[in-house]
C-alpha positions, 0 to 999 in steps of 0.5 A: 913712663907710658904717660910721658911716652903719650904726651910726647907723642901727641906733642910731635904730631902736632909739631910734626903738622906745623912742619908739614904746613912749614914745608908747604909753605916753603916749597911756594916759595914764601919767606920765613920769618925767625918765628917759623924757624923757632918753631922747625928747631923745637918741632926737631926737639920734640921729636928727639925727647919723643925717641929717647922717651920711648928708646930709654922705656922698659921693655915689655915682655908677654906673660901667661897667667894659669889659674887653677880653681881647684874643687876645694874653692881654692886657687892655685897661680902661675905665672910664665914667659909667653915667648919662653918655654916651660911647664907647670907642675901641678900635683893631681892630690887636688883636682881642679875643675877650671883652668883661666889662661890670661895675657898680660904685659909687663916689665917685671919680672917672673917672680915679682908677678908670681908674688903679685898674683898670690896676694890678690 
């Protein structure tokens, strides 16, 4: 979708330039031919696909990635809302010598990206 969101947007600047060069045109008072017409109704269209592309995407949530590298060499994860809060209970019977803190977005879910962190 955000390929999509990209190409449109790209597409109405373009289009949007044409319609500036349009009403230029039009405030020097020079005539229309049907063509420029044609091309003020698809700029409108494109203009349209662009907000119902990007209004119908996902939302994007902020989340926070705790990684714990624990003494032992191995990696505890945890994943959170940014904009929520909550806590991380950690047991102390494996201390952990690093903590990584990351940002990410994404439209998934909590547990859909707690699952993805475990596996890689």
């Amino acid at each position: 979708m955000k390929i999509i969101n990209k190409v449109f947007g790209v597409i109405a600047l373009v289009a949007m330039a044409l319609e500036i060069l349009l009403s230029v045109a039009a405030f020097r008072g020079e005539t229309f031919c049907s063509s420029s017409i044609g091309i003020s109704f698809a700029t409108l269209a494109i203009c349209m696909l662009a907000f119902a592309a990007d209004s119908l995407s996902k939302p994007k949530h902020p989340w926070l990635r705790f990684t714990f590298q624990n003494d032992d060499g191995s990696k505890e994860i945890f994943v959170m809302r940014a904009d929520r809060g909550g806590k991380i209970t950690k047991s102390l019977e494996k201390p952990y010598h690093e903590l990584n803190i990351a940002y990410m977005e994404s439209a998934k879910g909590g547990e859909a990206l707690n699952e993805q962190a475990h596996r890689n």
